[in-house]
C-alpha positions as CSV (number, residue, x, y, z in Angstrom):
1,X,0.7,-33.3,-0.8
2,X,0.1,-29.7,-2.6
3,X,-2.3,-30.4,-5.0
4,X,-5.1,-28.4,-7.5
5,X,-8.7,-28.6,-6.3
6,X,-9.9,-31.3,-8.8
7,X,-6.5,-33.5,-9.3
8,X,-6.8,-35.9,-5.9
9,X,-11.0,-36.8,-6.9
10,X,-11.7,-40.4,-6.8
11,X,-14.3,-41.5,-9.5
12,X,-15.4,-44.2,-7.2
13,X,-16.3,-42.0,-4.4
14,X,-17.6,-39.4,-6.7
15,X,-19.9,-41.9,-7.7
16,X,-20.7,-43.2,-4.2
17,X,-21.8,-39.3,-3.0
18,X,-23.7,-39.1,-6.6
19,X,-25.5,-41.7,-5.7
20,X,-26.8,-41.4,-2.2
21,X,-25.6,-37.6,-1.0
22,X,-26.7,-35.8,-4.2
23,X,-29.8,-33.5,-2.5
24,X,-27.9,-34.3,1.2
25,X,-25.8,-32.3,3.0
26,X,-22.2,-34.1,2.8
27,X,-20.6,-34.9,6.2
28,X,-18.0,-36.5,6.9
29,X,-17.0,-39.0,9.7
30,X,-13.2,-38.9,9.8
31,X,-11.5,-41.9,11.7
32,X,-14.6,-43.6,12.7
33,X,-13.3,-46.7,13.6
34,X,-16.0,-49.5,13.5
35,X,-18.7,-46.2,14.9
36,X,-20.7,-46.3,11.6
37,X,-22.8,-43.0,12.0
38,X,-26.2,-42.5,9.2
39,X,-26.4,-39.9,7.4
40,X,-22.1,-39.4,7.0
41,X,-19.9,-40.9,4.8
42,X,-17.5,-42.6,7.7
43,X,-14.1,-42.8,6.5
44,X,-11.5,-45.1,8.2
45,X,-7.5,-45.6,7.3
46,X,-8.0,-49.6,8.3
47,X,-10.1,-51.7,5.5
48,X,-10.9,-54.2,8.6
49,X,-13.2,-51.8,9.8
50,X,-15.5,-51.7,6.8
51,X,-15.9,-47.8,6.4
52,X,-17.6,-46.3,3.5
53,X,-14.1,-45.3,2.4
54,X,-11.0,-46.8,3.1
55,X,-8.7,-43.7,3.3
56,X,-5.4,-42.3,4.5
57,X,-6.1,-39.6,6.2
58,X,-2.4,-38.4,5.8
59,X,-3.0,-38.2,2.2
60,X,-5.4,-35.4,0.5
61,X,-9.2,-35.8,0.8
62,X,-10.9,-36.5,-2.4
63,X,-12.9,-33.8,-2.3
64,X,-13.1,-30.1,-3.7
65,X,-12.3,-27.0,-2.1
66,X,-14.8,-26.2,0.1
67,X,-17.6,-29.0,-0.7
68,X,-18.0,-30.3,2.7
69,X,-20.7,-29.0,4.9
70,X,-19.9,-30.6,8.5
71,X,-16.6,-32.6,9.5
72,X,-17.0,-34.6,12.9
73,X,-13.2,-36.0,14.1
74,X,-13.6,-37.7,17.4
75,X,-10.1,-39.5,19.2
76,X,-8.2,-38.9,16.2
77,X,-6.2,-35.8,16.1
78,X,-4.2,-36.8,18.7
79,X,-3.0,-39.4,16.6
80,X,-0.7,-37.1,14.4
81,X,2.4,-35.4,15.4
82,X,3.2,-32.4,16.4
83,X,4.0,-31.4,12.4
84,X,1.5,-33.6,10.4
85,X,-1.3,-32.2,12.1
86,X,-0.9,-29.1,10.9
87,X,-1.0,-30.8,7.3
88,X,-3.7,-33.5,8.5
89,X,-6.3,-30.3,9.8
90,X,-5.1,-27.9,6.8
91,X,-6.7,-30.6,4.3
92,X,-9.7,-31.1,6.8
93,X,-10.5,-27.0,6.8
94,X,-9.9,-27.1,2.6
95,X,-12.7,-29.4,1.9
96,X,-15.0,-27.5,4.6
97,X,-17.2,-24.8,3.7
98,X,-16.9,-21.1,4.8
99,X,-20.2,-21.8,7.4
100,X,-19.6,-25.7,8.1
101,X,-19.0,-27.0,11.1
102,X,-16.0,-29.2,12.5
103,X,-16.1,-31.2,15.9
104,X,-12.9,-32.5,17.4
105,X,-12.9,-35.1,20.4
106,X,-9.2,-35.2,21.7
107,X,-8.1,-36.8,25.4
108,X,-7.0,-33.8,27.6
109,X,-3.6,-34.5,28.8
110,X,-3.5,-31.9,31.0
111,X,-6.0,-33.6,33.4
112,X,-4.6,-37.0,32.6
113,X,-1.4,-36.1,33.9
114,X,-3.2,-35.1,37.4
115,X,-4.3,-38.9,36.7
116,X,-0.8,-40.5,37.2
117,X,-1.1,-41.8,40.7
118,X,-4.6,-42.7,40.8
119,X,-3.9,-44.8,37.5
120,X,-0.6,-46.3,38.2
121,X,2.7,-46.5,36.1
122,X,1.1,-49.5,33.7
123,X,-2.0,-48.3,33.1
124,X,-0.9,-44.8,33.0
125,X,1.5,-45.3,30.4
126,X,-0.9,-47.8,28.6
127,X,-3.6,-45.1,28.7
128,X,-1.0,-42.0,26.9
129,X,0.5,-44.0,24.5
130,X,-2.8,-45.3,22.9
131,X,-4.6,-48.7,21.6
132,X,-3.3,-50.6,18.9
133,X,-5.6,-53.7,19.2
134,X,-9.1,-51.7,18.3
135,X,-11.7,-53.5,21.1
136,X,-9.4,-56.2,21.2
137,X,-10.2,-57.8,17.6
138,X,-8.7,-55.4,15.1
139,X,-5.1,-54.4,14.9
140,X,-4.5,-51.1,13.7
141,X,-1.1,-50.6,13.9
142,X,1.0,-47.2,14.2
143,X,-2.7,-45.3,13.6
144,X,-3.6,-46.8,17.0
145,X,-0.4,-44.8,18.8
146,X,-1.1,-41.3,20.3
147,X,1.8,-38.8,18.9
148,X,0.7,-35.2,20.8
149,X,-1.4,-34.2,23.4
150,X,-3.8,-31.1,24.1
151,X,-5.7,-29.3,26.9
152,X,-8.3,-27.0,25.9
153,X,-6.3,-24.2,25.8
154,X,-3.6,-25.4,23.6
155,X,-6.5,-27.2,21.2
156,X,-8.4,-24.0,21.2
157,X,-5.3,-22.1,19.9
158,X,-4.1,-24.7,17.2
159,X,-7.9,-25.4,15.5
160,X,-8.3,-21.3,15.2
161,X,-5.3,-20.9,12.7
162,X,-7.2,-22.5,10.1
163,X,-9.8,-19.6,10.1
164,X,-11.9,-21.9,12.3
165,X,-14.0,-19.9,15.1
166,X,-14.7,-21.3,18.4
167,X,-18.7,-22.3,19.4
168,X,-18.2,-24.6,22.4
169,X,-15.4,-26.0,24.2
170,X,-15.9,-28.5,27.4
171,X,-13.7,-31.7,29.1
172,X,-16.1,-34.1,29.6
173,X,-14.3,-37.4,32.0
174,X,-10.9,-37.2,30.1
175,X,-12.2,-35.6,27.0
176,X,-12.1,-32.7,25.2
177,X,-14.6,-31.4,22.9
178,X,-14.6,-28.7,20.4
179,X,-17.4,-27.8,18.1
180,X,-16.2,-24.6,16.0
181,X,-17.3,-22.9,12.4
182,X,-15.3,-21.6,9.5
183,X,-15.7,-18.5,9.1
184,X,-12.8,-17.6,6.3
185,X,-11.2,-19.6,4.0
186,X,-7.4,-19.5,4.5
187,X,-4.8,-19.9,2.2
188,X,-2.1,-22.6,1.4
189,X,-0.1,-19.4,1.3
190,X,-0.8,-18.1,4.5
191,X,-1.3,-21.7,6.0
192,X,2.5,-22.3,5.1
193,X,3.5,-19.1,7.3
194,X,2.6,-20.5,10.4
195,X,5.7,-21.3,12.9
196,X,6.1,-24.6,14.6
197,X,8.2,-24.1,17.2
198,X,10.0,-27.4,18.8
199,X,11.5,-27.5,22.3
200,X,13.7,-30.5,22.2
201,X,15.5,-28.6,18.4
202,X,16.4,-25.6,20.7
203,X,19.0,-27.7,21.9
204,X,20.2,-28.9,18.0
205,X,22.3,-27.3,15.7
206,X,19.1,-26.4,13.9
207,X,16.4,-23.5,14.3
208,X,14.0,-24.4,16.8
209,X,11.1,-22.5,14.8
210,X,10.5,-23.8,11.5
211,X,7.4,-22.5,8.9
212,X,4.3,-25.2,8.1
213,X,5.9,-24.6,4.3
214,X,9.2,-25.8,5.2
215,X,7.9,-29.2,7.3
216,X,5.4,-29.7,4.9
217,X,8.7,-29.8,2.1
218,X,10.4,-32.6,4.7
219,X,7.2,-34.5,5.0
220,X,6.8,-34.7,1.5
221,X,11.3,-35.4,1.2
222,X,10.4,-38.3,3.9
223,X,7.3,-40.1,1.9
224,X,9.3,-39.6,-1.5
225,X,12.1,-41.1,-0.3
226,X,10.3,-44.5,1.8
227,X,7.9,-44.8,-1.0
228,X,11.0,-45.4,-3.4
229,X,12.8,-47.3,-0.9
């Protein structure tokens, strides 16, 4: 997943933003889902949904270093773990441009967890651990599962490591919002220093702090090795 700027650019897509983003700022829609937003290129890991570009968005973006001019990510971060997103949002703040704008819609566990009695074990449990069946037609699979949770505090803190500075931040119903700018470009280098600290490894035979650098090694040891079987 370490790359050079130019080596993960798809033709095809190159061509598709030639064609009708040339004189246009480029924004991207990232998990849309069947939402189809004009004006963005909406990009979708499920083909079923028909995005403008089918995508993993585990995988590098095929875009440049800082090409992008806005980056809108609504109900999707929270689909990532606790160490992927670190890679996921590192790749998402690469392509932006020192200026651009990201907006990242996460549900805010801390007020759903107030929510447990009023919802019910079911549909409590239903609600946290995400929707795999997307409006009851498409199945999504694992993308559809939530793997962390955030309350604007803790969503505040993560999104300005990556040099991204706050504009607004609200919970609207169970929602979060946050609408920030980058105002630096930051490093892979200083990206990989980051800790990523883990409660339940405090109790292993293992540190419970490990660098962005060193999970980013074991996510990369993990694909390498279920890719080849």
């Amino acid at each position: 997943m370490i790359r050079s700027t130019t080596s993960y650019v798809c033709t095809a897509h190159v061509v598709y933003r030639t064609t009708y983003h040339l004189s246009r700022m480029t924004k991207l829609h990232l998990g849309c889902g069947t939402k189809k937003l004009d004006g963005w290129i909406n990009i979708d890991s499920v083909k079923a949904c028909a995005p403008d570009l089918v995508h993993d968005l585990t995988q590098p973006l095929p875009y440049s270093d800082q090409s992008v001019d806005e980056i809108l990510a609504e109900d999707l971060l929270e689909h990532f773990d606790k160490y992927m997103r670190f890679v996921v949002v590192g790749e998402w703040v690469r392509v932006l441009k020192v200026d651009g704008t990201i907006t990242v819609q996460v549900p805010n566990f801390k007020k759903i967890l107030f929510r447990y009695f009023k919802f019910g074990f079911d549909n409590f449990v239903d609600f946290i651990f995400g929707e795999n069946l997307w409006n009851s037609k498409i199945y999504i699979g694992h993308f559809g599962n939530h793997k962390w949770g955030y309350s604007e505090k803790s969503l505040q803190e993560f999104v300005t490591l990556f040099g991204i500075e706050p504009v607004s931040i609200e919970t609207k119903g169970l929602n979060i919002r946050f609408v920030g700018k980058k105002m630096r470009h930051v490093s892979q280098e200083e990206l990989d220093k980051i800790p990523i600290h883990s409660h339940a490894n405090k109790f292993s035979p293992g540190p419970d702090t490990v660098t962005l650098g060193f999970a980013r090694e074991k996510i990369n040891e993990y694909i390498r090795l279920n890719k080849n079987g």
